[in-house]
N, C-alpha and C positions, 0 to 999 in steps of 0.2 A: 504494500500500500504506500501512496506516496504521502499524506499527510497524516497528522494522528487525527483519531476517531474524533474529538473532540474539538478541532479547526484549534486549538491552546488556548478555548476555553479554561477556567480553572473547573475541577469538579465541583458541584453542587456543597451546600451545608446540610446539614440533617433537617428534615423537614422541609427541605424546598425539593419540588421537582422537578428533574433537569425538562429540558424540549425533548419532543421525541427524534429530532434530526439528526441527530448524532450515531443513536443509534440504530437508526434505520441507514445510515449511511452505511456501517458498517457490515450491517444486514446483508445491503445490495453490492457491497466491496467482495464479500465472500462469495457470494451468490456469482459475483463472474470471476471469479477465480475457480469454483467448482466447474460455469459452463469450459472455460479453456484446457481444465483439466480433461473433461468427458471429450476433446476436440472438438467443442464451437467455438473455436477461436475468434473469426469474426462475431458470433453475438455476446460473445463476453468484450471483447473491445468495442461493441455499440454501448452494452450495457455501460461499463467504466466511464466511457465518455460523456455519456447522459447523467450517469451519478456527478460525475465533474463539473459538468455547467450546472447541475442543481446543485450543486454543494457552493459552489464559486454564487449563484444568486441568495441562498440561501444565509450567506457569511454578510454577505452587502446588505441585505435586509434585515439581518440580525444588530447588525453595528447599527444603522439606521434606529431602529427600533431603540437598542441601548440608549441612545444619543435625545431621544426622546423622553425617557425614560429617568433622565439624570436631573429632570426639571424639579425631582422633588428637594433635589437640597436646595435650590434656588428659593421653591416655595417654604422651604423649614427657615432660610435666611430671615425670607422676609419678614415673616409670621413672628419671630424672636422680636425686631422693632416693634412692631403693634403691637405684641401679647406688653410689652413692656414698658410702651408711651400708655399705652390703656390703664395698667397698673398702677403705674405712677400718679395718672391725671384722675384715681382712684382717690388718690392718697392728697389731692388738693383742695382746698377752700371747695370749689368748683363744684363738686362729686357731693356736695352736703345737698345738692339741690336735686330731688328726686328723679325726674328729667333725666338729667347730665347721666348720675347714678347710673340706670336703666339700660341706659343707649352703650355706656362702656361695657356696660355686665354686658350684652347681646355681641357687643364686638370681640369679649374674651370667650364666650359661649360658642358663637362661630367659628371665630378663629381655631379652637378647637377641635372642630369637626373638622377643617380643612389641615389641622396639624396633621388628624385620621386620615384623610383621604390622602395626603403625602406620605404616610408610615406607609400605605397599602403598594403604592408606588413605587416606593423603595424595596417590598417584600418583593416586590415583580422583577423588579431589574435583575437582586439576587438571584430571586430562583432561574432567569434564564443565565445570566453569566455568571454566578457565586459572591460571593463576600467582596473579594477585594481590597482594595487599599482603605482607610475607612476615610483620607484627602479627594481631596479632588481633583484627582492628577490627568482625568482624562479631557 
C-alpha cells in the first residue's frame, strides 16, 4: 500500500468514533490486492486507482470540513468577553435596576447555550481527526 490507512490522521480518543473512510479504504486496498493475486491484474489496478482519487477527494474534503470545524475556539474566544463584560456590568450600580439585571442574566443564559453548541463542535472535529495539539497551530 502506498499510504497509511489513516491519510496521518492521528487515531481517535476513547469514545469518539473514527469516519468510516479509512477503513473502508483499506477494505478496498486489500480487496485489489487479493483481485491481482487471483490474476485480474487489470481490475485490481482499476480498483487501486478509483480507491486513489477517492481517497485523494476524500482527504480534500476532510481538511475542508476540519477547517470549518475549528470555528468553535473562535466562538469559545468570543463568548469569554461577553460571559465577562456581562458579569462585571452584573457587579455595577447599573445591574440594581431590574431591566438592566434581566437583559444581562438572558445574555449569560444564552451565551451558555452557545458555549454548548461550540463544546459539540469541538467533540466533532475530534472525533473525525483526534485530540491534537490543545493550541491552535492549524
Amino acid at each position: 500500500m502506498s499510504a497509511p490507512p489513516t491519510g496521518g490522521r492521528p487515531a481517535p480518543t476513547p469514545g469518539h468514533t473514527p469516519p468510516p473512510g479509512p477503513a473502508l479504504r483499506v477494505r478496498l486496498l486489500a480487496l485489489a490486492d487479493e483481485l491481482a493475486k487471483s490474476g485480474q491484474k487489470g481490475s485490481a489496478r482499476a480498483l487501486r486507482a478509483s480507491v486513489d482519487t477517492w481517497w485523494a477527494e476524500e482527504e480534500a474534503w476532510m481538511r475542508g470540513l476540519l477547517e470549518v470545524l475549528r470555528i468553535h475556539h473562535d466562538i469559545n474566544n468570543a463568548l469569554v468577553g461577553v460571559r465577562g463584560n456581562a458579569q462585571l456590568l452584573l457587579m455595577a450600580p447599573a445591574a440594581e435596576k431590574a431591566a438592566i439585571r434581566e437583559r444581562l442574566e438572558v445574555i449569560l443564559r444564552e451565551s451558555m447555550r452557545i458555549k454548548d453548541a461550540a463544546a459539540r463542535i469541538g467533540e466533532l472535529k475530534h472525533s473525525i481527526a483526534g485530540p491534537g495539539p490543545s493550541s491552535r497551530a492549524a
